[in-house]
N, CA and C atoms as a LAMMPS dump frame, in Angstrom:
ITEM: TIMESTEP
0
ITEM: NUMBER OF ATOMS
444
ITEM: BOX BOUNDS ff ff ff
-5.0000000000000000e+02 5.0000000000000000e+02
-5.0000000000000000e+02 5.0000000000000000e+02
-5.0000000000000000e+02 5.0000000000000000e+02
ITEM: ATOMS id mol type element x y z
1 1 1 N -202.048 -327.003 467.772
2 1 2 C -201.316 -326.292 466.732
3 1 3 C -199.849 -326.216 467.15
4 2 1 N -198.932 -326.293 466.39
5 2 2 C -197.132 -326.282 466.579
6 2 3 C -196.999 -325.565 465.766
7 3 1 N -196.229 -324.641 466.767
8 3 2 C -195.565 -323.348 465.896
9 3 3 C -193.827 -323.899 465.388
10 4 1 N -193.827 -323.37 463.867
11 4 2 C -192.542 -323.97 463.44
12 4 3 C -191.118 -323.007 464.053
13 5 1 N -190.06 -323.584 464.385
14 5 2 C -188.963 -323.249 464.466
15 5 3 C -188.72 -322.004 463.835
16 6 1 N -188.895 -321.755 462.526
17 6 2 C -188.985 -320.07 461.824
18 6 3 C -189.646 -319.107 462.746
19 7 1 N -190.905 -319.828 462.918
20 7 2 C -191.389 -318.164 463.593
21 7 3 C -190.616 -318.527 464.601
22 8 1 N -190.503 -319.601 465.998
23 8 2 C -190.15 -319.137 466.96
24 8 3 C -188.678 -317.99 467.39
25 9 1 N -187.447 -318.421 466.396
26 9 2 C -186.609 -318.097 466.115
27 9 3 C -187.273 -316.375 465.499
28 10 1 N -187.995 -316.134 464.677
29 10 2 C -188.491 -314.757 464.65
30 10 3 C -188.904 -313.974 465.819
31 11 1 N -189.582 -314.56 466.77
32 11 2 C -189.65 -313.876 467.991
33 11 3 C -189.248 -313.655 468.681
34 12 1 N -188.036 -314.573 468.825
35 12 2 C -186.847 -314.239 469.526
36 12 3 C -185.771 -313.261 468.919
37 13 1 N -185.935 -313.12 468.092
38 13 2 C -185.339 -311.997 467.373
39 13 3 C -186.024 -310.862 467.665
40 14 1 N -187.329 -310.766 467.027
41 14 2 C -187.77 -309.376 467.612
42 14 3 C -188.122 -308.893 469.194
43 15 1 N -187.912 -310.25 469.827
44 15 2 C -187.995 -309.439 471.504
45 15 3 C -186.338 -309.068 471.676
46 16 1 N -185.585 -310.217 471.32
47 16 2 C -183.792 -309.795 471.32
48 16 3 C -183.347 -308.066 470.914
49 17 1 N -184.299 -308.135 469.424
50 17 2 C -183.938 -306.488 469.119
51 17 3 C -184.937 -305.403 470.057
52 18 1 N -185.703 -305.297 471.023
53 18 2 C -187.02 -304.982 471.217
54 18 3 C -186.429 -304.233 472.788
55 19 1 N -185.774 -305.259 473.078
56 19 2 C -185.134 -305.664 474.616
57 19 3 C -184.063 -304.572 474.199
58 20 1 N -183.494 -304.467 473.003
59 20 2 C -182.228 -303.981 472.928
60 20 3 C -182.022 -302.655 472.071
61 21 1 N -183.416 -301.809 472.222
62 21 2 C -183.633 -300.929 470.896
63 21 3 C -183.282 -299.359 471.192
64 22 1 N -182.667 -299.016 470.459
65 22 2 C -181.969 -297.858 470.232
66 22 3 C -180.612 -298.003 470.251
67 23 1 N -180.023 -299.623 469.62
68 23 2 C -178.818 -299.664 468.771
69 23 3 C -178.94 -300.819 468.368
70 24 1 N -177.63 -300.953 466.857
71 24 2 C -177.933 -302.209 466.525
72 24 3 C -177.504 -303.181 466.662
73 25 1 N -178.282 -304.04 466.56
74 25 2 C -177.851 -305.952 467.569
75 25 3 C -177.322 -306.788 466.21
76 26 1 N -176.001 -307.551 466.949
77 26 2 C -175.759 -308.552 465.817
78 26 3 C -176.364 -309.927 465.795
79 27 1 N -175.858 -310.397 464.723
80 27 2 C -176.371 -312.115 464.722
81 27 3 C -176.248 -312.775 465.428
82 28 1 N -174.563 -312.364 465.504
83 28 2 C -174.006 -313.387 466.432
84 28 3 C -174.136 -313.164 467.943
85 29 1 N -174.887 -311.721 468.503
86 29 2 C -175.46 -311.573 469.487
87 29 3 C -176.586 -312.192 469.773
88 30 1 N -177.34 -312.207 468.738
89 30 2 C -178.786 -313.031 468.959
90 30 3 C -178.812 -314.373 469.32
91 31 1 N -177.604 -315.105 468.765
92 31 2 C -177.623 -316.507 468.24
93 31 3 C -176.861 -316.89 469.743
94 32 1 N -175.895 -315.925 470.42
95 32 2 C -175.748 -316.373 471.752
96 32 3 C -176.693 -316.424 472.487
97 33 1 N -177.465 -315.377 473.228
98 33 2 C -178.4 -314.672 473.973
99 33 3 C -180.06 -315.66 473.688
100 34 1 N -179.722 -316.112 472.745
101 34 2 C -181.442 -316.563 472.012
102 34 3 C -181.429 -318.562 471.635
103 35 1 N -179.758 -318.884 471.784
104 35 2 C -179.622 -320.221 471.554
105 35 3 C -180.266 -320.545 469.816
106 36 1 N -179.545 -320.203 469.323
107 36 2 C -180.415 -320.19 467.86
108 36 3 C -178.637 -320.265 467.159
109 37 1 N -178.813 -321.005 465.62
110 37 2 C -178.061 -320.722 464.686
111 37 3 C -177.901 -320.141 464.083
112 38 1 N -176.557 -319.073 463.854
113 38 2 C -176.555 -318.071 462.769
114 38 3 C -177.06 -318.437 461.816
115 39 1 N -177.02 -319.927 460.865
116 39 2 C -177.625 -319.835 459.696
117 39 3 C -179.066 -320.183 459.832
118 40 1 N -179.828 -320.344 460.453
119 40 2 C -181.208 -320.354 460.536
120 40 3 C -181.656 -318.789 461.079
121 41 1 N -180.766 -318.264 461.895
122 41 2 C -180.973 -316.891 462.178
123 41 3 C -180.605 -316.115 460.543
124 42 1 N -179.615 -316.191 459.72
125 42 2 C -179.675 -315.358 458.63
126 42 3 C -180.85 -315.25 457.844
127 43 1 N -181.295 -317.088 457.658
128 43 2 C -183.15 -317.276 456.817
129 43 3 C -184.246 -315.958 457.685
130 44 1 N -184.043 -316.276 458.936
131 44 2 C -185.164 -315.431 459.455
132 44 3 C -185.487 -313.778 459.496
133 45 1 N -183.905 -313.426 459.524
134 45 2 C -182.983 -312.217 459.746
135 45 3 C -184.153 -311.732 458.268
136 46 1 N -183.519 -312.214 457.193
137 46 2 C -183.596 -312.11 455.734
138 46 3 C -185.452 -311.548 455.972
139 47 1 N -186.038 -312.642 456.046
140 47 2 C -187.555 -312.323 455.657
141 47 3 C -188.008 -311.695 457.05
142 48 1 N -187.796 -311.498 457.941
143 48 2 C -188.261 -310.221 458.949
144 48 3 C -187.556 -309.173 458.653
145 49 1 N -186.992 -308.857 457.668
146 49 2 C -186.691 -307.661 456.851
147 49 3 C -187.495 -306.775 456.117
148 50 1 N -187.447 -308.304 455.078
149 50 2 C -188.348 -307.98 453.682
150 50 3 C -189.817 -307.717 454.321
151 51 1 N -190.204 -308.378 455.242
152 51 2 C -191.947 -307.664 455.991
153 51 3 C -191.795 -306.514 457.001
154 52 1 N -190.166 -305.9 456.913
155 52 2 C -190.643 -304.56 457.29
156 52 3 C -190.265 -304.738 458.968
157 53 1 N -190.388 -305.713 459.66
158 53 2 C -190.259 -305.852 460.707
159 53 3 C -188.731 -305.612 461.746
160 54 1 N -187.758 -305.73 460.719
161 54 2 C -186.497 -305.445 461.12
162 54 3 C -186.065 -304.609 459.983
163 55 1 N -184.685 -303.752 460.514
164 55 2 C -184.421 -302.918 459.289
165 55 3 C -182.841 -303.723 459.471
166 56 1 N -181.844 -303.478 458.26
167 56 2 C -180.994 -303.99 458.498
168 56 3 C -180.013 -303.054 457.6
169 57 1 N -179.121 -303.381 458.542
170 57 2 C -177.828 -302.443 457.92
171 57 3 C -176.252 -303.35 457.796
172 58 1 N -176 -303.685 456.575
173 58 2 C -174.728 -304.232 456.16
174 58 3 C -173.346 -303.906 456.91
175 59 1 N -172.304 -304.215 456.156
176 59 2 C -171.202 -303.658 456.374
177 59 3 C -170.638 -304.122 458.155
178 60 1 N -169.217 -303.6 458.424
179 60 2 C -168.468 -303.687 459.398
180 60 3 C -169.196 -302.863 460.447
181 61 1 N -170.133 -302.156 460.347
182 61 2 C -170.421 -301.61 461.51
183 61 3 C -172.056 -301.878 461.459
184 62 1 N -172.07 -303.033 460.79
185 62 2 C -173.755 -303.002 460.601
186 62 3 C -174.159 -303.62 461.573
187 63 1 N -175.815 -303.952 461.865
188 63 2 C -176.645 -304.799 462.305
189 63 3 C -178.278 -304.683 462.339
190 64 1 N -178.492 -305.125 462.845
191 64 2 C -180.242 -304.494 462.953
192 64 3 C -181.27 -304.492 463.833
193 65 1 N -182.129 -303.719 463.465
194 65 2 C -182.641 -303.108 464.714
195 65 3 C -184.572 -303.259 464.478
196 66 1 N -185.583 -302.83 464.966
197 66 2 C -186.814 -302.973 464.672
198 66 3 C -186.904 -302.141 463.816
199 67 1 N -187.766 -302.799 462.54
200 67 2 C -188.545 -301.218 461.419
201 67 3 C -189.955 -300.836 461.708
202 68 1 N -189.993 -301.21 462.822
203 68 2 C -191.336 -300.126 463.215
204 68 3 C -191.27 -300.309 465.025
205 69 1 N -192.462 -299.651 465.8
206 69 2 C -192.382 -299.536 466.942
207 69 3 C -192.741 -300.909 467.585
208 70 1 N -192.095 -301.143 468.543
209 70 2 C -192.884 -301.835 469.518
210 70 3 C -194.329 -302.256 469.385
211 71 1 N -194.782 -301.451 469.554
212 71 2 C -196.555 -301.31 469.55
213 71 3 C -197.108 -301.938 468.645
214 72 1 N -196.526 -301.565 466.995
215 72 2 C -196.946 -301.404 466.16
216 72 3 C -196.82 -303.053 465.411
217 73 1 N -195.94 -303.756 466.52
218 73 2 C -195.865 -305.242 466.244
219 73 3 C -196.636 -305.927 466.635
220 74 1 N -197.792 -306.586 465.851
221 74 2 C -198.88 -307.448 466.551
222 74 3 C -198.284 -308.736 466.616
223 75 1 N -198.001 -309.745 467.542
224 75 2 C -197.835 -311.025 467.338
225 75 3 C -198.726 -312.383 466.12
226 76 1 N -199.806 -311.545 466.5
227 76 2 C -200.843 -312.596 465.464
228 76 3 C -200.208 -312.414 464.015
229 77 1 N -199.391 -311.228 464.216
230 77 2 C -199.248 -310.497 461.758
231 77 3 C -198.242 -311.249 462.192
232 78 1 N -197.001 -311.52 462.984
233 78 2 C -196.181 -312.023 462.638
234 78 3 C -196.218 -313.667 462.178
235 79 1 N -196.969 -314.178 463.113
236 79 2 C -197.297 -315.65 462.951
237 79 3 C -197.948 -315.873 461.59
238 80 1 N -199.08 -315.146 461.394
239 80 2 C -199.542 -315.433 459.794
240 80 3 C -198.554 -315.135 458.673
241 81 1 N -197.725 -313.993 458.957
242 81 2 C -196.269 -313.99 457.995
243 81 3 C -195.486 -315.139 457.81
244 82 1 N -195.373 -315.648 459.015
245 82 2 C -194.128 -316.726 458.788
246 82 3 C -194.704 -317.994 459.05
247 83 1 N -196.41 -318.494 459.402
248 83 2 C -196.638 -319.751 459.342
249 83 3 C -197.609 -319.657 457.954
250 84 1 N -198.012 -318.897 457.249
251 84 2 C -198.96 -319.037 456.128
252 84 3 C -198.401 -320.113 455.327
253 85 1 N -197.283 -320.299 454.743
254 85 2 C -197.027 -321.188 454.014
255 85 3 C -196.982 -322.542 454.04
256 86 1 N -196.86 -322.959 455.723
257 86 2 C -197.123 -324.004 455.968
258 86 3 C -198.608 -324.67 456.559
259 87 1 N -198.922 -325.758 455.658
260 87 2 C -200.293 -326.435 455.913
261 87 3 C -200.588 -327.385 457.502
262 88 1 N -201.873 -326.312 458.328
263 88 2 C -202.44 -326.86 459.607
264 88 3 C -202.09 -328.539 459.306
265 89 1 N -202.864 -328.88 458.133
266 89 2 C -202.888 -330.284 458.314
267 89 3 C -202.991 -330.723 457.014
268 90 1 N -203.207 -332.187 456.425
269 90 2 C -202.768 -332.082 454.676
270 90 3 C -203.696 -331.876 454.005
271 91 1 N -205.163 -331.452 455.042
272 91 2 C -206.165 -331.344 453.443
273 91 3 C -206.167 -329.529 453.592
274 92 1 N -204.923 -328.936 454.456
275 92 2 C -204.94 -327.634 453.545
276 92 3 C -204.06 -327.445 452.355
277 93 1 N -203.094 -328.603 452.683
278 93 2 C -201.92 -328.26 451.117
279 93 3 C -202.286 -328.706 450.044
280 94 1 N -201.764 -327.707 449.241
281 94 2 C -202.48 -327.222 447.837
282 94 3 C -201.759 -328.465 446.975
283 95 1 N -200.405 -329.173 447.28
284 95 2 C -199.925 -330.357 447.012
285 95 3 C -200.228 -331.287 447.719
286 96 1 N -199.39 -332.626 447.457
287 96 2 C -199.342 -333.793 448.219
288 96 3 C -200.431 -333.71 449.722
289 97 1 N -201.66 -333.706 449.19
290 97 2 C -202.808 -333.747 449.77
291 97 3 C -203.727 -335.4 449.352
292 98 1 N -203.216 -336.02 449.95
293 98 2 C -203.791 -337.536 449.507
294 98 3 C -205.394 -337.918 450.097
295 99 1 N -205.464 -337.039 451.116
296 99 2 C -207.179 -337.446 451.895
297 99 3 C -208.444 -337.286 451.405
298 100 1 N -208.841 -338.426 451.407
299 100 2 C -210.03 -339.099 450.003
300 100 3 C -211.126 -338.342 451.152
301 101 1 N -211.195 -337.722 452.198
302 101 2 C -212.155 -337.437 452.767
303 101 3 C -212.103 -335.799 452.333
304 102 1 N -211.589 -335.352 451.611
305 102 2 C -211.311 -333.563 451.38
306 102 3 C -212.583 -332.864 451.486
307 103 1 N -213.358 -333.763 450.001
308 103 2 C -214.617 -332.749 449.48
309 103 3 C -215.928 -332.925 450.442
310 104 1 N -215.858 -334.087 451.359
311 104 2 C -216.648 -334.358 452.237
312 104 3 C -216.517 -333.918 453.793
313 105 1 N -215.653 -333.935 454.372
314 105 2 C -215.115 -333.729 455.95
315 105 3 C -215.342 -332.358 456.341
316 106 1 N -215.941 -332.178 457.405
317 106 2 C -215.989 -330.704 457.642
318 106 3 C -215.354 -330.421 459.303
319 107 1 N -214.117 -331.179 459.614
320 107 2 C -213.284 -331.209 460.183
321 107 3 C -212.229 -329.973 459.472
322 108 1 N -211.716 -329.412 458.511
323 108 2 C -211.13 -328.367 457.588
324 108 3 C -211.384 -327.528 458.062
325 109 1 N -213.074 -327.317 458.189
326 109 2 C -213.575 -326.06 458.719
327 109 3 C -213.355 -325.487 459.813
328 110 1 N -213.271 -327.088 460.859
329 110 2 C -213.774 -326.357 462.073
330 110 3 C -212.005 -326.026 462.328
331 111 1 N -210.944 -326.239 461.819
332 111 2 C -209.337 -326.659 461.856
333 111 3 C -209.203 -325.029 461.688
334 112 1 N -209.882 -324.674 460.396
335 112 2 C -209.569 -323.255 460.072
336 112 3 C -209.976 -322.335 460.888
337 113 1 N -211.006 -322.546 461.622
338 113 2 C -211.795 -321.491 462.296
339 113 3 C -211.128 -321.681 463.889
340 114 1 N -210.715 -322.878 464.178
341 114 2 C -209.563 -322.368 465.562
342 114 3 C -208.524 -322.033 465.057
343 115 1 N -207.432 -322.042 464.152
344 115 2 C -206.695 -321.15 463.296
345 115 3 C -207.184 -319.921 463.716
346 116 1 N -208.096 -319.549 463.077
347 116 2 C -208.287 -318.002 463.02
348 116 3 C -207.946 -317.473 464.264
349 117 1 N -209.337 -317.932 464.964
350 117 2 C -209.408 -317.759 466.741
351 117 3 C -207.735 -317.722 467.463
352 118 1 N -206.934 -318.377 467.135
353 118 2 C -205.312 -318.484 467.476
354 118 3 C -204.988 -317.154 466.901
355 119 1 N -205.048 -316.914 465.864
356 119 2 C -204.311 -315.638 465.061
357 119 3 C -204.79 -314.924 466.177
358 120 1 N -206.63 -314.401 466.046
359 120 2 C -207.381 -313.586 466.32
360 120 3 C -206.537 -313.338 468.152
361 121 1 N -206.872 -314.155 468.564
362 121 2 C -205.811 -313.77 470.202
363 121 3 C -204.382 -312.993 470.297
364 122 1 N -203.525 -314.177 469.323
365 122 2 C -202.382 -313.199 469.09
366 122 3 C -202.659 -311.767 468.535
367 123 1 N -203.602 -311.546 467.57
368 123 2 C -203.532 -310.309 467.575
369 123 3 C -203.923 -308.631 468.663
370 124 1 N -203.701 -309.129 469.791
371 124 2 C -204.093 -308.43 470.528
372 124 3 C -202.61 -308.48 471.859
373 125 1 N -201.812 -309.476 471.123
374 125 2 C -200.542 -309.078 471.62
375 125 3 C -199.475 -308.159 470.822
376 126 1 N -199.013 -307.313 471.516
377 126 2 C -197.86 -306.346 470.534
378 126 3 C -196.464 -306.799 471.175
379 127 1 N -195.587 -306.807 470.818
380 127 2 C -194.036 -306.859 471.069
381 127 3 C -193.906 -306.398 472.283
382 128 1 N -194.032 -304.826 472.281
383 128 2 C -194.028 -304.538 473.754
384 128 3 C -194.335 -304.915 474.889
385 129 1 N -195.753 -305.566 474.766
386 129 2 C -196.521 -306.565 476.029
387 129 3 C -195.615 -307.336 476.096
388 130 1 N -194.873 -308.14 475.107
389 130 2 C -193.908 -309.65 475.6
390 130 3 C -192.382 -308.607 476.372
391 131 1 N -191.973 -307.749 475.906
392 131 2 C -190.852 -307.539 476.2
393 131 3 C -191.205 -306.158 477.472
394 132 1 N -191.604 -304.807 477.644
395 132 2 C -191.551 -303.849 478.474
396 132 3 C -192.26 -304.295 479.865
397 133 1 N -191.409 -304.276 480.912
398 133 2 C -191.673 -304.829 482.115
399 133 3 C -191.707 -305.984 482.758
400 134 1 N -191.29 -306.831 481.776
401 134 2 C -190.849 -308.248 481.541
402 134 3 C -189.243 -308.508 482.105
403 135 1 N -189.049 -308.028 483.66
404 135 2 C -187.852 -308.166 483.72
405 135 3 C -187.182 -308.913 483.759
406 136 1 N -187.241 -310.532 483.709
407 136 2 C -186.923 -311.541 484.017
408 136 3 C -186.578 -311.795 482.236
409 137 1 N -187.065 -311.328 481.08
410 137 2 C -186.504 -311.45 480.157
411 137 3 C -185.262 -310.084 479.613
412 138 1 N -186.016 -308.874 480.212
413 138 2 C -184.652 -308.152 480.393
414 138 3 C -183.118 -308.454 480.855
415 139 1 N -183.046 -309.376 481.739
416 139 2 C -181.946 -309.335 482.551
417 139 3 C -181.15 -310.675 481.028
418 140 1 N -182.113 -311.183 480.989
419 140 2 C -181.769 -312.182 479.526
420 140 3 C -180.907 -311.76 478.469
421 141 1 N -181.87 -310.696 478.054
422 141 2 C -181.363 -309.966 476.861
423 141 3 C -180.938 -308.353 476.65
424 142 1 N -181.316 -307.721 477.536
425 142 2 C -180.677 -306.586 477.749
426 142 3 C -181.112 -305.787 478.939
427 143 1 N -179.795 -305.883 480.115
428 143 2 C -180.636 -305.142 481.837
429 143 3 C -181.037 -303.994 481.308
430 144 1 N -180.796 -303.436 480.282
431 144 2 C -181.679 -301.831 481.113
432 144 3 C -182.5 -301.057 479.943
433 145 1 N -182.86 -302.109 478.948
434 145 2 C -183.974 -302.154 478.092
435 145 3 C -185.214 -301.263 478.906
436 146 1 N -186.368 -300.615 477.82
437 146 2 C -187.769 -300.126 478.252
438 146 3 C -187.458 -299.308 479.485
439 147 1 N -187.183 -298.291 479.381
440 147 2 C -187.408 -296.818 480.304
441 147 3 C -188.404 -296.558 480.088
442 148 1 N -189.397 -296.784 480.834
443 148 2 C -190.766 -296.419 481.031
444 148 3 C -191.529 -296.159 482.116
């Protein structure tokens, strides 16, 4: 399975803000610190918003920060957020699906069901596990992140 550039760039965002929480982080902080493009960082910025996951604040003194806790971030919800739309392989897309083997192959099945099993693992990672005590990514993105 290959995880697309969107999410990865999402996770680096939310460990960037995670690492850095209790003020708010800019783009153009992320996009240094994280090796990422502001404009692929704005796409991501945008829809880890709209799911709640970042909050964001406009203006000259804006930026943004996590919209919920640490904890409360499962890695597996994020990946199904931002890889659902794209198809494991082409006999899941609902278009330009040409494989004369569709209604017969039960290769789909077994595709979907390690899918799951992938989600199902990530979901037992939270934000915090990747980022609190993780000092070697602290010193990365923020030395004195997670007082704990």
């Amino acid at each position: 399975m290959r995880i697309t550039k969107r999410t990865n760039i999402a996770i680096r965002v939310l460990m960037f803000c995670a690492s850095n929480e209790g003020r708010l982080v800019t783009k153009a902080e992320i996009a240094e610190r994280c090796n990422a493009s502001e404009n692929h960082l704005a796409q991501v910025i945008n829809q880890l918003g709209q799911l709640g996951y970042l909050h964001t604040q406009r203006g000259r003194n804006g930026g943004m920060q996590l919209g919920r806790s640490m904890e409360d971030i499962r890695v597996g919800d994020v990946f199904r957020n931002l890889e659902a739309a794209v198809p494991i392989a082409e006999c899941f897309a609902d278009v330009d699906n040409t494989c004369p083997l569709v209604d017969a192959c039960r290769l789909k099945l077994a595709i979907a069901g390690a899918a799951e099993a992938f989600y199902m693992h990530l979901d037992g990672v939270t934000l915090g596990e990747l980022v609190c005590g993780n000092h070697a990514l602290l010193e990365i993105m923020a030395p004195s992140a997670c007082h704990a």
